[in-house]
C-alpha positions in Angstrom: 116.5 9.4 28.4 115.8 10.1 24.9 119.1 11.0 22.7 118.2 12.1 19.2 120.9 12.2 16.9 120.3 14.5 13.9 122.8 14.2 10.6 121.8 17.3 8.2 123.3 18.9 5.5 125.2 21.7 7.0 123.6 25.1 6.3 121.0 25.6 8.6 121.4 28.3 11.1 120.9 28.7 14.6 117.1 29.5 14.3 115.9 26.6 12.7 117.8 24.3 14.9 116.4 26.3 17.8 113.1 25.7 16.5 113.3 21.6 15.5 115.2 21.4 19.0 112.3 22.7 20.6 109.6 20.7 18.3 111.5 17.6 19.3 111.8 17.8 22.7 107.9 18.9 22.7 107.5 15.8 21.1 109.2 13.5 23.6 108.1 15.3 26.5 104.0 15.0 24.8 104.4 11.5 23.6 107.0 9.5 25.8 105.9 11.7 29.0 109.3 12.4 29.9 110.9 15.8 31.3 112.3 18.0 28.8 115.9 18.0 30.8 115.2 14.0 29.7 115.9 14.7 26.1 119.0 15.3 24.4 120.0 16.0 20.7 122.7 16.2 18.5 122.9 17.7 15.2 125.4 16.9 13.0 126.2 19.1 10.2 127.6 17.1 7.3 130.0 18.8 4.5 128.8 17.8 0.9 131.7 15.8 0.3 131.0 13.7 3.2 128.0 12.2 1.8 127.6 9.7 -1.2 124.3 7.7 -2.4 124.6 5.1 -5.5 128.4 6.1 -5.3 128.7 9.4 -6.1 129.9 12.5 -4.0 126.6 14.9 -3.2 129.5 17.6 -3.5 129.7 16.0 -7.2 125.7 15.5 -7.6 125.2 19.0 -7.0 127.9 20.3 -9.7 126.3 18.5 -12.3 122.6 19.7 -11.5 124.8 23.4 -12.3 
């Protein structure tokens, strides 16, 4: 049983996680020949100040970029 755990930036809406949710489980079912009730996923929507890389905030990344 395939579980696919998805960490994302939040902003994407309901359509595009329709659509990857869809292209994912395609995926599995195509490649690993399992049943689509087989595969699960989880996105996680992530605030910008939950994220850092080489220290910094993205939250504070994206304030200096203006």
């Amino acid at each position: 049983m395939p579980i696919v755990i998805i960490n994302a930036m939040a902003g994407r809406g309901v359509d595009e996680k329709r659509a990857v949710a869809r292209g994912i489980t395609d995926v599995f079912v195509r490649h690993y020949g399992v049943r689509e009730d087989a595969v699960s996923i989880i996105f996680n929507d992530m605030q910008e100040e939950n994220y850092a890389k080489a220290g910094v905030l993205r939250c504070d990344r994206t304030k200096d970029k203006g």
